[in-house]
Residue, then its C-alpha position, 0 to 999 in steps of 0.5 A: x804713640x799719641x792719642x792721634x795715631x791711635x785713633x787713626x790706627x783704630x780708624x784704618x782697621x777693617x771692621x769685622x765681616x759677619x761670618x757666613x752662615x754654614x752652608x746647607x747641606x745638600x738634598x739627596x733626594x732623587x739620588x739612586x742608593x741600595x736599600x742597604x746603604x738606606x737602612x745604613x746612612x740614610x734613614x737615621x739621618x737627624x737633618x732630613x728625613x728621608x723615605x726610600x722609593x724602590x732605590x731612590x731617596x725621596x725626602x719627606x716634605x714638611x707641613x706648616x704650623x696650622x696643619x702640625x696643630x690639627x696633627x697634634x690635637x688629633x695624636x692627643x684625641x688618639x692617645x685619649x683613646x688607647x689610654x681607655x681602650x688600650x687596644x693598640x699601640x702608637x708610634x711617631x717620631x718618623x718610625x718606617x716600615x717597609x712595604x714589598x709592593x707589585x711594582x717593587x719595594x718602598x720604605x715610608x716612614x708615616x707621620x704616624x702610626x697604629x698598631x692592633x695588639x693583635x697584628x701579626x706583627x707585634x711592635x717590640x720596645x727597642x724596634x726603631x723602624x717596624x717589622x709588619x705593617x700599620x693598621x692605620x698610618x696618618x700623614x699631615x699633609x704638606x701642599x707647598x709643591x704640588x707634587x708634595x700634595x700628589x705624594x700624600x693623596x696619589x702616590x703613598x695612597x696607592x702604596x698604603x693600600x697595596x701594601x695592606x695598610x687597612x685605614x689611612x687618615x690625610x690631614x690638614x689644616x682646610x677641610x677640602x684636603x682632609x681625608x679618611x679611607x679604609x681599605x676594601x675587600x678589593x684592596x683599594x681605599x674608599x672614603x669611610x663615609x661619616x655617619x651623624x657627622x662623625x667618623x668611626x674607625x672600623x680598626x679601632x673600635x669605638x675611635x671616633x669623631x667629627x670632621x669639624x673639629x680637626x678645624x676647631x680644635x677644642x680643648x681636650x678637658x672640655x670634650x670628656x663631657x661631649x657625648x662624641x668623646x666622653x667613653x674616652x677622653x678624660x675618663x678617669x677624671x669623669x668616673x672620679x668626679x661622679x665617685x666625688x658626687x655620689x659620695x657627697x649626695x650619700x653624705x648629704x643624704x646620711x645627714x638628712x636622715x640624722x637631722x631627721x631622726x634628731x627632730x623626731x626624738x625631740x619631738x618624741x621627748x616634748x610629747x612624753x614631757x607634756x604627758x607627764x604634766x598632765x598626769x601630774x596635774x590630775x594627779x594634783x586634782x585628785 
């Protein structure tokens, strides 16, 4: 074949088509399933995370950027906390716990949650959802859909509470939309009001801090050395520092008392030198 036909040959053939994105998979949200089949199929599900509301599949809506980064920096402040106080444990990656409400059974899986050591309770190595009920659980609030914001400030709000949830923390990336409740003798949440600007958590213990700066997120290093934080975050590395400070200020001051104690002999052996020359001297006078 010549070189002409091979280029027209090359030229009739149909460029490739870019193949198809795979479809996606339809939401099931909103479908009727027993609590079993939710337990058996959905609620391991690596694609969507769904929740399940009294025989019906609700998916768990996500959060944007900003608001996963005052998510984190607030885990990590948490962390910081059960490290020095290990008074609780903390669980994420989408672990549920199931609630037997009045109005009848919902299994919700919180951003995250807390457990006393003390709760009833315990939370076992290879539970993959939790058998009791959280001390605190956390939610990052989503607001792309309305009834997205409902769920998180209405909806798991009442559920938490009735089902004995004693504090529940909404975060967010804008102030307005962040809230801290604790849970009343009545059984209902009101706000915990903050106390010199700061929040202080009645189920942990000494687990505080300011509203301000789930906005400002500052560097966790740089907080061991805020009076708000200092009893716990980086502890280890304030105590170890102050070890290093008053070992080097009891060297310096051993060394001081050295140098000390040197001029003084010397001092000692020139007094004795020049008493022995005069008595040397008048010796010779003699």
């Amino acid at each position: 074949m010549s070189q002409t036909a091979i280029a027209e040959a090359r030229r009739a053939r149909p460029d490739p088509q870019p193949a198809a994105p795979p479809a996606a998979t339809p939401s099931g949200a909103g479908r009727l399933c027993s609590e079993d089949e939710y337990w058996r199929t959905h609620y391991l599900d690596a694609e969507t995370h769904y929740e399940w509301n009294n025989g019906r599949l609700e998916e768990k809506p996500v959060s944007d950027y900003e608001t996963f980064q005052v998510y984190h920096w607030f885990m990590l402040l948490l962390g910081h906390f059960l490290k020095a106080q290990p008074i609780a444990r903390l669980v994420a990656l989408e672990m549920g716990f199931r609630l037997q409400l009045p109005t009848g059974t919902v299994i919700r899986k919180p951003d995250f949650g807390v457990v006393r050591n003390d709760n009833p309770q315990p939370l076992l190595p290879l539970d993959a959802s939790y058998h009791g009920v959280f001390d605190l659980c956390v939610e990052a609030l989503s607001d792309r859909e309305r009834s997205d914001i409902v769920r998180d400030t209405v909806l798991k709000k009442a559920e938490y509470a009735a089902g004995g949830v004693p504090e529940y923390y909404i975060l967010h990336r804008t102030p307005e939309q962040q809230a801290f409740f604790v849970r009343s003798a009545a059984g209902v949440y009101v706000p915990i009001a903050a106390e010199d600007g700061l929040i202080r958590s009645r189920v942990l213990p000494g687990f505080q801090f300011r509203p301000s700066d789930l906005c400002r997120r500052p560097e966790h290093d740089t907080l061991r050395d805020d009076p708000v934080y200092a009893a716990f975050v980086l502890s280890g590395w304030r105590a170890a520092e102050e070890r290093a400070a008053a070992e080097s200020a009891r060297a310096d001051a051993e060394g001081l008392a050295r140098q000390e104690a040197e001029q003084r002999a010397r001092a000692a052996e020139e007094a004795l030198a020049r008493l022995r020359a005069q008595l040397a001297e008048r010796q010779g006078q003699s």
